[in-house]
Backbone as numpy.savetxt, mean C-alpha at the origin, in Angstrom:
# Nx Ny Nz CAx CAy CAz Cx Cy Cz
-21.00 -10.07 -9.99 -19.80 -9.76 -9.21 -20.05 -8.56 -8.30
-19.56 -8.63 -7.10 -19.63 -7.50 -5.89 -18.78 -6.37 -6.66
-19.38 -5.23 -6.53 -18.81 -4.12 -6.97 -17.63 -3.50 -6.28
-16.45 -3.52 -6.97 -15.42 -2.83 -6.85 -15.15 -2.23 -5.17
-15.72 -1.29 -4.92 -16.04 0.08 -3.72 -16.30 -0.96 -2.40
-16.92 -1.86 -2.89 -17.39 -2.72 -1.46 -16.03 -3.62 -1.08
-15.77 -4.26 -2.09 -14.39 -5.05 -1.27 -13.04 -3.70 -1.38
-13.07 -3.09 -1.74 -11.93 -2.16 -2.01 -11.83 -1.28 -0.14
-13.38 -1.15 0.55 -13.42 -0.98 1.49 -13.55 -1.60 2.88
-13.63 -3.06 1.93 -13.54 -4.33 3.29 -11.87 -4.56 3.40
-11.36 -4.37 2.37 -9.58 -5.05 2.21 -9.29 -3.74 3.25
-9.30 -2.33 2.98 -8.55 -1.67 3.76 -9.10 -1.27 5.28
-10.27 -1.88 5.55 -9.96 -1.76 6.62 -9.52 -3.47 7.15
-9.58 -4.19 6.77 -8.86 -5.30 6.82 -7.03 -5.16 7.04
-6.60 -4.29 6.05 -5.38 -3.76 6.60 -4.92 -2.61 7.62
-6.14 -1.66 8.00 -6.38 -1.14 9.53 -6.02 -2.26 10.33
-6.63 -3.15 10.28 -6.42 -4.12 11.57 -4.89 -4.70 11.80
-4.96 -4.82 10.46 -3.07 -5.47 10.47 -2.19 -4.40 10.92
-2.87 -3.48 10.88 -1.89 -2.20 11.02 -1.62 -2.35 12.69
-3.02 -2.21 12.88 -3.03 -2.47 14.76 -2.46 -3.46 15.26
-2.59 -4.53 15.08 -1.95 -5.81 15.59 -0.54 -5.90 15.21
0.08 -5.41 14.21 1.68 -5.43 14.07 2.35 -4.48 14.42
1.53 -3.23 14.34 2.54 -1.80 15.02 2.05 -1.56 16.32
0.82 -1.40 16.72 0.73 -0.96 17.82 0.55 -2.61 18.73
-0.13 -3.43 18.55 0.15 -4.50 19.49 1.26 -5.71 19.60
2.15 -5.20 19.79 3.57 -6.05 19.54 3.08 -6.74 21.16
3.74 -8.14 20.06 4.10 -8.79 21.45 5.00 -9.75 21.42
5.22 -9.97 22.45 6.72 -10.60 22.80 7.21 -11.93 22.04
8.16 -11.56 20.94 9.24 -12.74 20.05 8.46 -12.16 19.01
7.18 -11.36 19.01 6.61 -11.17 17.64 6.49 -9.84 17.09
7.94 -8.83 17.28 7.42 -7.81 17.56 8.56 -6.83 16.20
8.16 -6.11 15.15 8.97 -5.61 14.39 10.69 -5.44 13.97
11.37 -5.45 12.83 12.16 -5.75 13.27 13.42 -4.35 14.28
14.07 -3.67 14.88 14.58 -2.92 15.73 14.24 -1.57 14.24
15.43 -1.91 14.03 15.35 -0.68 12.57 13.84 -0.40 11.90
13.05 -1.42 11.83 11.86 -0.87 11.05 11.04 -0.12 11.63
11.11 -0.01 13.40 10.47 0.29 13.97 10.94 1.42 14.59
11.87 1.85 14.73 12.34 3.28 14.79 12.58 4.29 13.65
11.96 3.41 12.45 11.55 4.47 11.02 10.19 4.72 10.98
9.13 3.42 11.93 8.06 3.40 11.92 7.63 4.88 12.66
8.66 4.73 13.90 8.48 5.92 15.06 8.75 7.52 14.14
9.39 7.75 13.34 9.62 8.82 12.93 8.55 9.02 11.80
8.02 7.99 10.95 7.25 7.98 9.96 5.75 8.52 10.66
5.45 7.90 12.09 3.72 8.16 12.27 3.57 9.53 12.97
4.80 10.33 13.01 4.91 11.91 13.68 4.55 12.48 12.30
4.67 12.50 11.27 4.07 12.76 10.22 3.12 12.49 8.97
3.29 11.09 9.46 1.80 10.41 8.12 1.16 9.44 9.02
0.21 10.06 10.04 -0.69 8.91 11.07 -1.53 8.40 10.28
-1.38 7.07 11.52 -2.09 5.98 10.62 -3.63 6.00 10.13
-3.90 5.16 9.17 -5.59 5.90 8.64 -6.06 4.45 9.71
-7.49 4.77 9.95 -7.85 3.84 10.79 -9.26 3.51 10.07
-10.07 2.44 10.78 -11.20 1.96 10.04 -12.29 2.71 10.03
-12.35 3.29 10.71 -13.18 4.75 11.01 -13.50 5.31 10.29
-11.60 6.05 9.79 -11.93 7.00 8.55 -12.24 6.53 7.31
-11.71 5.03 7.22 -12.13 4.62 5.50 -12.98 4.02 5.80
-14.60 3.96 6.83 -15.71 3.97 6.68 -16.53 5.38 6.60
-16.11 6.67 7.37 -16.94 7.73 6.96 -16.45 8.33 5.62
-14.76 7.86 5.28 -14.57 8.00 3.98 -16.20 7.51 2.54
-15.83 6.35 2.61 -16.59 5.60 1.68 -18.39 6.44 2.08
-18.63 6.71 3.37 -20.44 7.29 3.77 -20.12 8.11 2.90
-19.42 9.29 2.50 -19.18 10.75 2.14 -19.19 10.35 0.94
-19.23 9.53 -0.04 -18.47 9.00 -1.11 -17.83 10.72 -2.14
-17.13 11.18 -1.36 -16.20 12.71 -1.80 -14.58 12.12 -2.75
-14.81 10.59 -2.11 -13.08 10.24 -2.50 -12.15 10.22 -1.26
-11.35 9.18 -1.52 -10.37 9.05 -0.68 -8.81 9.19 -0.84
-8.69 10.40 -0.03 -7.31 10.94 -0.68 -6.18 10.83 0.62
-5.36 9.73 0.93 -4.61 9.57 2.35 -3.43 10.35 1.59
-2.87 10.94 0.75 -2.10 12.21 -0.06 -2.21 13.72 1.07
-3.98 13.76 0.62 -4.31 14.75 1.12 -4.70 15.18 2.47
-4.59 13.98 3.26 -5.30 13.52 4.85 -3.89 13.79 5.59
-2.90 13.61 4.70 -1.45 13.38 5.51 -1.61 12.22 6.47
-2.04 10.98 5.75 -2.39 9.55 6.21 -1.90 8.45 5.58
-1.15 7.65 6.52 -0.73 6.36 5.78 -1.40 4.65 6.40
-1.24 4.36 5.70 -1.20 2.78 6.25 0.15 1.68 6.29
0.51 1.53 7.44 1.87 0.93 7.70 1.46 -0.99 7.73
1.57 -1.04 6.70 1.79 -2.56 6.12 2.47 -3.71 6.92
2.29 -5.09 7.35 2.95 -6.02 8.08 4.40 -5.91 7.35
5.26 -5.98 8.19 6.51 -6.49 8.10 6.94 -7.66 6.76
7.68 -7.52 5.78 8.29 -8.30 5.05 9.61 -9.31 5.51
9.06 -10.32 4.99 9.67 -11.56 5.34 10.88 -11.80 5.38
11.45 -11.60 4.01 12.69 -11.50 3.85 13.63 -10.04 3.70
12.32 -9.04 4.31 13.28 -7.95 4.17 12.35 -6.95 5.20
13.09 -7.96 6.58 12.21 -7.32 8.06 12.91 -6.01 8.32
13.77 -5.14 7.94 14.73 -4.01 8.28 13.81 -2.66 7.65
12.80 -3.20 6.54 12.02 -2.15 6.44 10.56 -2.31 7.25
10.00 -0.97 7.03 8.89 -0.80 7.26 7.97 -0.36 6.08
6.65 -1.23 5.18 6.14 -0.90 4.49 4.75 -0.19 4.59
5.07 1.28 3.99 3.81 2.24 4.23 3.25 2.56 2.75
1.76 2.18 3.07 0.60 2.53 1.77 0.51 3.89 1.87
-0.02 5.08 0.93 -0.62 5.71 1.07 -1.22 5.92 -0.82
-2.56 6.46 -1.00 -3.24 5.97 -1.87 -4.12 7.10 -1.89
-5.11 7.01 -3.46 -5.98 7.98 -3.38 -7.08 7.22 -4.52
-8.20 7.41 -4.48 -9.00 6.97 -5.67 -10.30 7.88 -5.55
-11.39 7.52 -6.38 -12.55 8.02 -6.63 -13.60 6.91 -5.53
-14.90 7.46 -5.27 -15.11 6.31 -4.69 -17.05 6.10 -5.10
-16.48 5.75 -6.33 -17.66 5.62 -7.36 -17.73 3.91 -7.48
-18.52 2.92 -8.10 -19.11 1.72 -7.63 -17.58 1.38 -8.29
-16.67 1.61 -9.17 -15.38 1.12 -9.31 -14.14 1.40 -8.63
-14.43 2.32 -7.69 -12.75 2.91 -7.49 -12.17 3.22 -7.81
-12.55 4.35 -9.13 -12.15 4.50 -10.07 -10.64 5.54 -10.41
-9.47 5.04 -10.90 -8.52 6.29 -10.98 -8.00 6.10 -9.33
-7.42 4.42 -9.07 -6.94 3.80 -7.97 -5.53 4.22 -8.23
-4.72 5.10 -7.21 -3.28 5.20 -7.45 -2.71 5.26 -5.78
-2.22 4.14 -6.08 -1.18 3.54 -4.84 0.35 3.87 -5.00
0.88 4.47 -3.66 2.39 4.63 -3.57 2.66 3.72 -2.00
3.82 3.08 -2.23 4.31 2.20 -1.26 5.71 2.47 -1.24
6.33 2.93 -0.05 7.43 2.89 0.14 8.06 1.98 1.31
9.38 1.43 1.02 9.97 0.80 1.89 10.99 1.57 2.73
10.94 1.79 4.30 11.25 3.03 4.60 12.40 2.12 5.70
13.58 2.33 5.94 14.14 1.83 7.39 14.89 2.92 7.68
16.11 2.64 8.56 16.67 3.75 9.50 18.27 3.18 9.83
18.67 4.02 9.46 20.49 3.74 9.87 20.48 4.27 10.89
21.97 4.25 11.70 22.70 4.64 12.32 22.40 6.20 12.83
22.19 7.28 13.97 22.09 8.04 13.55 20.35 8.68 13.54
19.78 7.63 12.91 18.38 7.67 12.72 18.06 8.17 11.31
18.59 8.42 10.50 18.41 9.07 9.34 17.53 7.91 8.56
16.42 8.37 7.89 16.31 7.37 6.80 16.39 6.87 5.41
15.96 5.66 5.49 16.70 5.85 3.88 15.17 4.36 2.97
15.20 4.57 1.97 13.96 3.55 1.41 14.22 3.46 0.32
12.89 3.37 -0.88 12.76 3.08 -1.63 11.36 2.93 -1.85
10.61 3.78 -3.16 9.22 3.01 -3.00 8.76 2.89 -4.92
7.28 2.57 -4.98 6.75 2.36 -6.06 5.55 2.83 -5.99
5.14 2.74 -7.31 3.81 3.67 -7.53 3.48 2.85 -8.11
2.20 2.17 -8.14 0.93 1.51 -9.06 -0.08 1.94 -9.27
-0.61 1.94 -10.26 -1.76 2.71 -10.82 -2.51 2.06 -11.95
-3.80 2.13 -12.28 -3.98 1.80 -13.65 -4.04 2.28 -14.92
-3.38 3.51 -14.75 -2.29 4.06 -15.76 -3.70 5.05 -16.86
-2.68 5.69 -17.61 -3.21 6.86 -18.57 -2.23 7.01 -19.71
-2.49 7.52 -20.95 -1.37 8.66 -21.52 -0.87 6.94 -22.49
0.71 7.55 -22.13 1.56 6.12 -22.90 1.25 5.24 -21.71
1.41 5.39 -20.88 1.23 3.64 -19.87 -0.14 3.65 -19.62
-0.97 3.42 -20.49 -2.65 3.78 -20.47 -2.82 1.80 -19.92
-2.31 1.43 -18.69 -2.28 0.01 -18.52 -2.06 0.08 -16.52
-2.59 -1.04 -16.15 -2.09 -1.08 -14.81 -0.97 -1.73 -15.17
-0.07 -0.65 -13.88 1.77 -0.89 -13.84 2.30 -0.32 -12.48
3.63 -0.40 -12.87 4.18 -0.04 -11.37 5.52 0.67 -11.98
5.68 1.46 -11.41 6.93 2.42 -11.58 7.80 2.64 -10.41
8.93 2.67 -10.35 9.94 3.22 -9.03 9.50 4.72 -8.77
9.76 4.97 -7.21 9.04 6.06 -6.68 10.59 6.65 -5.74
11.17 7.73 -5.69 12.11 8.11 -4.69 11.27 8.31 -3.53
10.43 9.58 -3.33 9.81 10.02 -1.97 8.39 10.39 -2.44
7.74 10.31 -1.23 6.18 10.81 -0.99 6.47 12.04 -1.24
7.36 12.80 -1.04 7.07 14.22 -0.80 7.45 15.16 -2.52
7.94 14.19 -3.37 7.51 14.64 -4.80 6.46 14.56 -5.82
6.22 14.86 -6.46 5.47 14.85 -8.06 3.89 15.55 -7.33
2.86 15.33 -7.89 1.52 15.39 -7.72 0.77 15.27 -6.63
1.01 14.36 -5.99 0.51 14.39 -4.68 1.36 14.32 -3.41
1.70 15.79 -3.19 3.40 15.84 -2.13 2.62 16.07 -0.88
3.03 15.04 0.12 2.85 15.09 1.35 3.89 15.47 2.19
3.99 16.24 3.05 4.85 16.38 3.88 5.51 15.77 4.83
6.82 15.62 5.14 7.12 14.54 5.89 8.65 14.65 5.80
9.05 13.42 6.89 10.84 13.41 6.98 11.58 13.34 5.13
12.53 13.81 5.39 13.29 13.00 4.48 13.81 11.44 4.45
13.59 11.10 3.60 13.75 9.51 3.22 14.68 9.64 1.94
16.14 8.93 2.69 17.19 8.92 1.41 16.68 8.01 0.33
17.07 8.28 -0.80 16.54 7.28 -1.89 17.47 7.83 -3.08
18.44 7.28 -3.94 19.12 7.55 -5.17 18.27 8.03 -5.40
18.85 9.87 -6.27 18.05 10.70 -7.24 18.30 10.39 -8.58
19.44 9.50 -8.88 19.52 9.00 -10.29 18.29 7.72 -10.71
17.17 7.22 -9.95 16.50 6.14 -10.07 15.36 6.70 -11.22
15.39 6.11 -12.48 14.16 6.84 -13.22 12.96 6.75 -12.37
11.72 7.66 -12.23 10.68 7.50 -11.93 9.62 6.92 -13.32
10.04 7.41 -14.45 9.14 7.41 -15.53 9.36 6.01 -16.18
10.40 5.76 -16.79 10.44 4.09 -17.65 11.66 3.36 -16.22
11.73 2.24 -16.31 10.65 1.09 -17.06 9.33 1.14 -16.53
8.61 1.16 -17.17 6.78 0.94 -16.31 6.67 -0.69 -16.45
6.25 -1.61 -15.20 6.33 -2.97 -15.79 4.78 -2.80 -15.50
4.13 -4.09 -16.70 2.72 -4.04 -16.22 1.84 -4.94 -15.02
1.22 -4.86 -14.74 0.24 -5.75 -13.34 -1.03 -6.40 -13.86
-0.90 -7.68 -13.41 -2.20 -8.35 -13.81 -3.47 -7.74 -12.96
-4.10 -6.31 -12.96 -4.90 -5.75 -12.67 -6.05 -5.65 -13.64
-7.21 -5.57 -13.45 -8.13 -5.01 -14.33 -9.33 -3.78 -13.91
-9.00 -3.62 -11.88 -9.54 -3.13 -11.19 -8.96 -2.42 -10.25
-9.43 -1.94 -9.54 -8.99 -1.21 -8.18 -8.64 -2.60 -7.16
-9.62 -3.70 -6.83 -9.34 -4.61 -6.11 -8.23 -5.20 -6.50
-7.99 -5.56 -7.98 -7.24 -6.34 -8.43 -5.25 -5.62 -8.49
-5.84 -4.72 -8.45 -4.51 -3.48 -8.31 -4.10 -3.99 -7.08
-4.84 -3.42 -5.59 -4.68 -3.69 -4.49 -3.99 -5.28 -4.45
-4.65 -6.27 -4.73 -4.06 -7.44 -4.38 -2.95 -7.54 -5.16
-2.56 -7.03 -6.28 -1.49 -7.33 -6.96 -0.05 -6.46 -6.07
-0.55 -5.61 -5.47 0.48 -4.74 -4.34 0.83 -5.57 -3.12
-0.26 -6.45 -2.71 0.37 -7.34 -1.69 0.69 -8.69 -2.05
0.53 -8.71 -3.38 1.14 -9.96 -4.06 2.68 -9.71 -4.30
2.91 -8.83 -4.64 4.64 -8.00 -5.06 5.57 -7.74 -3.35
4.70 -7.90 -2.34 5.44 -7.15 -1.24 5.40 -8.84 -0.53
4.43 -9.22 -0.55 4.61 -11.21 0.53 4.38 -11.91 -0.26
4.60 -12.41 -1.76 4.12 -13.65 -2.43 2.70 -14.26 -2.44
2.82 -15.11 -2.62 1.54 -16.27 -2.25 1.08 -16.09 -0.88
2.02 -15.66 0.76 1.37 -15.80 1.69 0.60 -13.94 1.93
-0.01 -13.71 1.01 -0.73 -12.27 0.90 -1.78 -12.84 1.18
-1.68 -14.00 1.01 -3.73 -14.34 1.69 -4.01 -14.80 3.36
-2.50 -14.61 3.85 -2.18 -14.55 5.17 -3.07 -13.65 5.78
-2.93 -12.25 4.79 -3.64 -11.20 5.90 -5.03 -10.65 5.52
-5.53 -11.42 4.21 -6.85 -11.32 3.67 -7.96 -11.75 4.44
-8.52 -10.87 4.95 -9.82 -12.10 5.58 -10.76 -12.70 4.46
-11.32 -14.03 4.59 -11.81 -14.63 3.55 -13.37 -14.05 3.80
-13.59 -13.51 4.98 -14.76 -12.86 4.72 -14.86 -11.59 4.31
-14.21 -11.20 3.32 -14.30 -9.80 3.30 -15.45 -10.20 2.01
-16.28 -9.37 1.38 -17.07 -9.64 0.57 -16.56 -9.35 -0.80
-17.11 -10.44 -1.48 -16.83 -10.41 -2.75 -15.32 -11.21 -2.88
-14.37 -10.67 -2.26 -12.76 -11.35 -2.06 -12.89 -12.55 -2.76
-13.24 -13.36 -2.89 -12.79 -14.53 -3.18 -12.91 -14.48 -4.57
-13.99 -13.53 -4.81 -13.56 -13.52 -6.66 -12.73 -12.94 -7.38
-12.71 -12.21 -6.78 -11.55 -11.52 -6.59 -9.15 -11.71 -7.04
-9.81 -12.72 -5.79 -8.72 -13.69 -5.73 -8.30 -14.45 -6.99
-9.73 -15.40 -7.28 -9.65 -16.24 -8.35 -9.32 -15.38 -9.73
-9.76 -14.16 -9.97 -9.06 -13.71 -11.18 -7.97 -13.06 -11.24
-7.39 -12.65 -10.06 -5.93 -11.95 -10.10 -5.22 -13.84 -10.33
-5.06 -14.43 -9.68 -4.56 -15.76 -9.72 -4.85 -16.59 -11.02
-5.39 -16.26 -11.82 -5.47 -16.50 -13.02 -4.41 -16.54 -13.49
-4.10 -15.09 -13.35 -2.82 -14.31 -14.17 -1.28 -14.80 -13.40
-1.52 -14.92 -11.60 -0.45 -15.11 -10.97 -0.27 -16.88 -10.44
0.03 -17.14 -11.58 0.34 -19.29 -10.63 1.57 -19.44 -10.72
1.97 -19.99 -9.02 3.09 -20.31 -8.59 3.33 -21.60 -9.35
4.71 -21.36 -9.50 5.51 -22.77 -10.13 4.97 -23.80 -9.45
4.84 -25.44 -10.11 4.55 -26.59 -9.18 2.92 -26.55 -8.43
């Protein structure tokens, strides 16, 4: 099996590209939805986008990749049934032949009236301690707990536990983490934005899908 670090760095810059082609190259009937994109506008004045660049001299340096610490995000394609947000990665891991100590935060960010915003996000990780398991937890803002980045305020209920329920993820890896994050945000069409050449991917695939089969 292709080691961890190699597809973990073909997928994201694979989602560099999506990043480019849905935020910055809009085109006409195909182009974000109004609201997501004036949260998008306030979101990249403070967490610019990571590009393929950096998560290739990232991975040369192998120091680790910390978009926490870069004040860097990755702004995710548009959701299907819930085009009013805008979905932004930002992530940190080791960048040893596993990826090791992969922790992803995703928030769903849009914009009222006003411009104020307001979201919702989650944290996945492959866990330590009592949730010593890959899981996913509710997240209020980037700009709390451990790795606080600076940035707008994003309304989000302060009554939302961050800590329980932890649900678990058919992960066993850093790759498998990753795909299970764009399995939770587009369904089945997450292989929409996979290139099938990314290396290793396809095995990838076949063992997260083990765990994930659609009804019928």
């Amino acid at each position: 099996m292709v080691a961890p670090c190699v597809t973990v760095r073909g997928l994201l810059q694979n989602l560099c590209d999506w990043q480019q082609k849905t935020w910055f190259g809009k085109s006409k009937g195909n182009e974000p939805h109004e609201t997501a994109s004036r949260a998008w506008e306030q979101l990249i004045a403070a967490w610019s986008p990571l590009t393929e660049k950096e998560v290739e001299a990232s991975f040369k340096s192998s120091s680790g990749l910390d978009l926490f610490a870069m004040g860097k995000a990755l702004y995710l394609p548009p959701l299907s049934r819930n085009p009013q947000f805008a979905p932004v990665l930002t992530m940190r891991c080791n960048l040893d032949q596993d990826c090791s100590d992969l922790q992803l935060r995703v928030m769903l960010v849009s914009c009222r009236d006003g411009n104020s915003l307001y979201g919702i996000g989650f944290r996945m990780e492959c866990g330590a301690g009592q949730h010593d398991f890959s899981h996913s937890q509710l997240l209020r803002d980037f700009r709390t707990g451990p790795y606080q980045q600076k940035g707008p305020l994003i309304e989000c209920p302060e009554w939302l536990p961050e800590t329980q329920p932890s649900f678990p993820l058919p992960a066993t890896n850093s790759v498998t983490l990753l795909l299970a994050m764009l399995i939770s945000l587009y369904g089945m069409e997450y292989s929409d934005y996979i290139d099938p050449l990314i290396v290793g991917i396809a095995t990838y695939q076949k063992e997260i899908m083990a765990c994930v089969k659609p009804k019928g």
